[in-house]
C-alpha positions in Angstrom: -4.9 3.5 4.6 -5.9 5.1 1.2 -5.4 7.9 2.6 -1.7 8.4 3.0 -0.1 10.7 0.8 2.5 8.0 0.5 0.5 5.6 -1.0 -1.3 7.9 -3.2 -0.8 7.8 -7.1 0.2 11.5 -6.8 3.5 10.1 -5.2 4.2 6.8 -6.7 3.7 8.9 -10.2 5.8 11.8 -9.6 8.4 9.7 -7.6 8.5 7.4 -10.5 9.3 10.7 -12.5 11.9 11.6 -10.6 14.1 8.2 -9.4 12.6 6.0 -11.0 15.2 5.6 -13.8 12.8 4.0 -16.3 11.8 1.1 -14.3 8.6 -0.1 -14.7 6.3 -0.1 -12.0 5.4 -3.5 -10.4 2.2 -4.8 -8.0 1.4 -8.1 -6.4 -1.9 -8.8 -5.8 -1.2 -10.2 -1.9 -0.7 -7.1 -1.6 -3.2 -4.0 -1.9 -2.3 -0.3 -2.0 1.4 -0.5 -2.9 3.7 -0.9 -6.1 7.0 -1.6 -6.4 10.1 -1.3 -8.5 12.9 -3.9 -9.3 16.5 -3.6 -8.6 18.7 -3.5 -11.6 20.9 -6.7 -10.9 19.0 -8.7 -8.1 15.6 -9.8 -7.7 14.3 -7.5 -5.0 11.3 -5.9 -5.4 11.2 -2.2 -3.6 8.2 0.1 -2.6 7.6 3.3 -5.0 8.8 5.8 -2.4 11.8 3.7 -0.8 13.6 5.4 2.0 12.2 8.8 1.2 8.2 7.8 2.2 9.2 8.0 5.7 5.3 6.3 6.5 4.0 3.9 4.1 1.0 1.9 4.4 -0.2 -1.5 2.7 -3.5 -3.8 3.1 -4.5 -7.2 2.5 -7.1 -7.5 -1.2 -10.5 -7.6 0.4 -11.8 -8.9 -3.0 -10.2 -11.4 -5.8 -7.7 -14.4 -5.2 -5.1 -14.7 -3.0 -1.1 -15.3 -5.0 0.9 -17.6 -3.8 4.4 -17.3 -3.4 4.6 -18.0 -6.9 5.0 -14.9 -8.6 7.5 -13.9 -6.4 9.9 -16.9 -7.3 13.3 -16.5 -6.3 12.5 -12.5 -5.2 11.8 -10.9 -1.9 10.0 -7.7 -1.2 11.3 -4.7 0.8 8.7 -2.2 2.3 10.8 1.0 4.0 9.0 2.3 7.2 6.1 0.7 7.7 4.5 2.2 11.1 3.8 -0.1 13.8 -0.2 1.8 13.7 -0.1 1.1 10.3 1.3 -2.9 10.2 -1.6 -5.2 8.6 -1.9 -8.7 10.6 -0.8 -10.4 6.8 0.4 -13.9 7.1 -2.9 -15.5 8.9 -4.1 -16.4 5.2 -0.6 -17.1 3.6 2.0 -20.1 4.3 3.7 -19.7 1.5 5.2 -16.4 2.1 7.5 -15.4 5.2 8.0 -12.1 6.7 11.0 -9.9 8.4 10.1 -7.2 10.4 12.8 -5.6 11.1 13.0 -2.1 13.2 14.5 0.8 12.2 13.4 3.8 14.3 11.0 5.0 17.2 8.6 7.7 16.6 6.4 10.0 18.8 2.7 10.9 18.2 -0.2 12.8 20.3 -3.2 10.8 20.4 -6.2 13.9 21.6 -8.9 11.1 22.3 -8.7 11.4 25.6 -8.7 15.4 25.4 -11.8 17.8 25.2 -9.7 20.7 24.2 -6.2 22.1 23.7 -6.5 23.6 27.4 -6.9 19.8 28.9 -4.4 18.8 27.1 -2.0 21.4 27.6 -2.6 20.8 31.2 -2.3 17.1 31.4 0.9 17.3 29.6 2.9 20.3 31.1 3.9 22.2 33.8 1.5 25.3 34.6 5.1 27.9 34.4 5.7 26.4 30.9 2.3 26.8 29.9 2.2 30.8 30.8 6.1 30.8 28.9 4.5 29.7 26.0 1.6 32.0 26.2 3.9 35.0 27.3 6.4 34.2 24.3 3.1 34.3 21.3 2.0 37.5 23.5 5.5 39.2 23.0 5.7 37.8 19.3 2.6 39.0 18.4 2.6 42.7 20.5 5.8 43.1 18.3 5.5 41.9 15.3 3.0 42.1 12.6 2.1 38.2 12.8 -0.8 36.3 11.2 -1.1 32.9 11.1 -2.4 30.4 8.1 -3.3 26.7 7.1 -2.9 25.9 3.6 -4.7 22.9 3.6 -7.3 21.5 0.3 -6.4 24.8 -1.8 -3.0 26.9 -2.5 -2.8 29.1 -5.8 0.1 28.1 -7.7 1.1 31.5 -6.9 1.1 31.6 -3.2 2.8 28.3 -4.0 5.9 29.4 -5.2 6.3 31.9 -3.0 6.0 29.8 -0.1 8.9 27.2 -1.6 11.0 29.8 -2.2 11.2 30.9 1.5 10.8 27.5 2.7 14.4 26.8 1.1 16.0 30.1 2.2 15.0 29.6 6.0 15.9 25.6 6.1 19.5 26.6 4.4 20.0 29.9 7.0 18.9 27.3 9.6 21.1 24.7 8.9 23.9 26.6 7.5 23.6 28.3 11.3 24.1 24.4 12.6 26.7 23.7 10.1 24.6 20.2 9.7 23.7 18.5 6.5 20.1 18.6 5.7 19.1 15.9 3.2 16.4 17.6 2.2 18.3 20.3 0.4 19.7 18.2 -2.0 18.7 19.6 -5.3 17.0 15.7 -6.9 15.0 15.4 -3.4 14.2 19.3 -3.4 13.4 19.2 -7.1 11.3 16.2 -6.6 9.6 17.8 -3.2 8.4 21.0 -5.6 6.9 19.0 -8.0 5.0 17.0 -5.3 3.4 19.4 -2.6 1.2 21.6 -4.3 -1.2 18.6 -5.4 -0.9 17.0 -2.2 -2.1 20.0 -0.8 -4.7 20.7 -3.4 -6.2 17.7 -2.8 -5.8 17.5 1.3 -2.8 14.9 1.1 -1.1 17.5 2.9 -0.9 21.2 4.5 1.6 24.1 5.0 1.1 25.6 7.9 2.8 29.5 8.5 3.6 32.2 10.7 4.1 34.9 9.1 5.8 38.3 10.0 4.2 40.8 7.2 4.4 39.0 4.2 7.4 37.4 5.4 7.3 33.7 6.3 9.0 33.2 10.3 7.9 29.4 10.5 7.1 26.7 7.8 5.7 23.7 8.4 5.2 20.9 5.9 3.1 17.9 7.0 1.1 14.8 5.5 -2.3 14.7 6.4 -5.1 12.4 6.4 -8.9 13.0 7.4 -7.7 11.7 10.9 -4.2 12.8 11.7 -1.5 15.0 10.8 2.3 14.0 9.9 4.5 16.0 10.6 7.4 15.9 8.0 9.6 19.2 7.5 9.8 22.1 9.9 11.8 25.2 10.6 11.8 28.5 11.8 13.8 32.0 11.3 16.8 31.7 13.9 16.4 35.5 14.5 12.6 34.9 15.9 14.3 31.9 17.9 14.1 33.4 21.5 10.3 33.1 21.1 10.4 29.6 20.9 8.5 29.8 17.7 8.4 25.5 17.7 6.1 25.6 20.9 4.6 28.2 19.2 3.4 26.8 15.4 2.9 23.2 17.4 0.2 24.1 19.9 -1.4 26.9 17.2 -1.0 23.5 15.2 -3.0 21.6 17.7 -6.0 23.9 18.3 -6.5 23.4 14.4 -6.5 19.2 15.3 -9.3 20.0 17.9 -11.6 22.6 16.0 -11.6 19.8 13.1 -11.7 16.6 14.9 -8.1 15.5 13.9 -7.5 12.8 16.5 -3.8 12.0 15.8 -0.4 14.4 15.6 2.0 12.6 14.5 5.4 14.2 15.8 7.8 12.3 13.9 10.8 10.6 14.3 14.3 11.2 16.8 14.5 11.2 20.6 14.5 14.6 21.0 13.6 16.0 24.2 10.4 18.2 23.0 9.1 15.2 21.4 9.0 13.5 24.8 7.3 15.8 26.3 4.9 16.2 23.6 3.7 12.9 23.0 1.4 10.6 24.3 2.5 7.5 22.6 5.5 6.0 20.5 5.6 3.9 17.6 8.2 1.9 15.8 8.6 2.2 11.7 9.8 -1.3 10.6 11.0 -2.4 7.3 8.9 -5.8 6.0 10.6 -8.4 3.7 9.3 -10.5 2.4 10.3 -13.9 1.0 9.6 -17.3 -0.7 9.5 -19.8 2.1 10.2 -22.7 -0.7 13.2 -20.6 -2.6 16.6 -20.8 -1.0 17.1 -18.0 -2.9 14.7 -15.9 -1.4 15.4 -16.8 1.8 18.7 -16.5 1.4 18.6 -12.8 0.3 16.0 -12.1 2.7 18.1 -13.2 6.0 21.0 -10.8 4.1 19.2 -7.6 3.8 18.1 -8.3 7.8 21.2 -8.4 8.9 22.4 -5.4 6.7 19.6 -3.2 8.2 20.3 -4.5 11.8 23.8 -3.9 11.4 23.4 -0.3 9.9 21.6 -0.3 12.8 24.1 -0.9 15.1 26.4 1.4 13.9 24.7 4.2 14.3 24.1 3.5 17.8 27.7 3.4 18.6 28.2 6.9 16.7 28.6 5.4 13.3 26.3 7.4 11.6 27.5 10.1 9.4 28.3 8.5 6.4 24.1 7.2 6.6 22.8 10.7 7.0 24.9 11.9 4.3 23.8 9.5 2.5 20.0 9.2 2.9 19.4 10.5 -0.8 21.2 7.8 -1.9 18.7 5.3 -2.1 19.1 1.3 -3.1 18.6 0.6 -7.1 
C-alpha cells in the first residue's frame, strides 16, 4: 500500500501546496500511511487528497501502541475512495472507534493472472471479428501515418515533460469542447496542481504517460498511477480526427502487452459503467468512503450518521439524473 501514488509524500506535499489553505497536516497513529486536514468550523478530520485521490489506501501500525478513541474526541474521520481491494480489516483490535462504509461508485479492473499472454487474453475476452477490427484498425493507423509508440515510465526530462502537458491540455479541451461536456480536470487550480505533480510521480515510477504519437505530434495520452503490481488508469484522450481508428482499443491493448512483458498483474480501468469497460474487465470493485467516529461521543456519532446520509443521498440523486450540479462541482472540495 506504500506504493500508491496517492499516499505518497509527493502528493500529500504538493496537494497541501495547492488546497491546502494553510492547514496543518494532521496523523493518528490507528492509522498508518495517511494524514489528514481539519475543517475550518467543524471537527472533521479529512484525507490529504480528498475527493481528487480518486484511490487512496490506509494500514493498520504494525509497530507501536494502538490510540484509543481519545484523540479523536468529539471528531470523526472521512477517507474519500477507499477501494474495496484496498479496505484494511480495521476494527478487530479497536472498540472504541466505529466505522461507516459508505459506497460511492463501481469500478472495473483486468486481473491477467489467469492469462499467459495478451493473445489468451484477448481471446477469452472477445469476439475473434473484434479482435481482427482491432488489429486491422492499428494496421491502417500505422500503414498511414508515421506512428511510434512510448512509455514514460521511471524517467521523463523536464523537457519532454512540458511538451507532453502542453498537448495533453490542447487534445482534452478539443475533445471535450467536441462533446460540449465539462471536464473537471481543466480547471486551472486542479490543472495547475496536476503540472506540478506528474513529472515526479513519473520520475520516481508513481506513475507513467503512455503516447501514440503521429510524427512528433501526440494522437493519444494516457496518464495513469502505477504501482510495481498494477496500473491505474486515471486521465485519457485521444485526437477526434484519428477517432475512426478506434485509437482507445488501440493505446489499451498496446497498454496491456506492456502489463505482460513486465509482470504487471492488475489494470485498473477505472470508474463509470461504460460499455468498453465491461467488456474489458474481469472484475469490479466498489470505492467507499470510511468515517470514522467516537463510539462514546454523541458528537461524533452524531456528525458521523450526518455525513452518511449526505453521501447516500448525493447518491441518490444522481441516480435519478440529479447530477450536474456534482460534476460541475467536483473541484469544489469540502473545507
Amino acid at each position: 500500500m506504500k506504493d500508491i501514488a496517492a499516499n505518497s509524500k509527493i502528493y500529500s506535499s504538493t496537494w497541501l501546496k495547492h488546497f491546502g489553505n494553510g492547514l496543518l497536516e494532521n496523523k493518528f497513529n490507528f492509522i498508518d500511511n495517511i494524514s489528514f486536514v481539519k475543517n475550518k468550523f467543524l471537527p472533521i478530520f479529512i484525507n490529504v487528497g480528498k475527493n481528487l485521490s480518486l484511490g487512496i489506501s490506509y494500514s493498520k501500525p504494525l509497530n507501536g501502541p494502538v490510540e484509543t478513541a481519545k484523540k479523536l474526541k468529539n471528531g470523526v474521520i472521512l477517507i474519500y475512495h477507499v477501494p474495496t481491494y484496498y479496505s484494511p480489516d480495521f476494527l478487530d483490535y479497536n472498540n472504541a472507534i466505529g466505522l461507516h462504509k459508505i459506497y460511492d461508485s463501481t469500478g472495473y479492473l483486468i486481473d491477467f493472472k489467469s492469462f499467459d499472454n495478451l493473445d489468451s487474453y484477448l481471446t477469452a475476452t472477445l469476439s475473434q471479428s473484434r479482435i481482427k477490427k482491432i488489429q486491422r484498425n492499428k494496421r491502417l493507423l500505422e500503414s498511414r501515418h508515421d506512428i511510434s509508440y512510448k512509455w514514460y515510465y521511471g524517467e521523463i526530462s523536464e523537457t519532454e515533460y512540458e511538451k507532453v502537458f502542453e498537448s495533453f491540455r490542447k487534445l482534452l479541451e478539443k475533445r471535450y469542447d467536441d462533446k460540449q461536456e465539462y471536464n473537471r480536470h481543466l480547471n486551472d487550480h486542479i490543472w495547475n496542481f496536476y503540472h506540478e505533480l506528474f513529472f515526479p510521480l513519473i520520475n520516481t515510477k508513481n506513475a507513467s504517460f503512455y503516447i501514440i504519437y503521429n510524427g512528433s505530434e501526440p494522437i493519444s495520452i494516457c496518464f495513469n498511477y502505477n504501482t510495481p503490481d498494477s496500473i491505474k488508469g486515471a486521465i485519457s484522450v485521444f485526437d477526434i480526427d484519428f477517432a475512426k481508428y478506434e485509437i482507445g482499443n488501440m493505446y489499451l491493448t498496446n497498454q496491456f502487452e506492456i502489463c505482460f512483458e513486465n509482470n504487471i498483474r492488475i489494470f485498473d480501468l477505472g470508474l463509470g459503467n461504460y460499455g468498453y469497460k465491461n467488456r474489458w474487465s474481469t472484475d469490479t470493485y466498489t470505492l467507499d468512503h470510511h468515517v470514522f467516529f467516537n463510539k462514546k461521543s454523541i458528537i461524533s456519532r452524531t456528525l458521523a450518521i450526518g455525513m452518511q446520509k449526505y453521501f447516500q443521498t448525493k447518491l441518490k440523486l444522481k441516480k435519478k439524473g440529479v447530477k450536474n450540479i456534482f460534476v460541475k462541482n467536483q473541484n469544489v472540495q469540502i473545507e
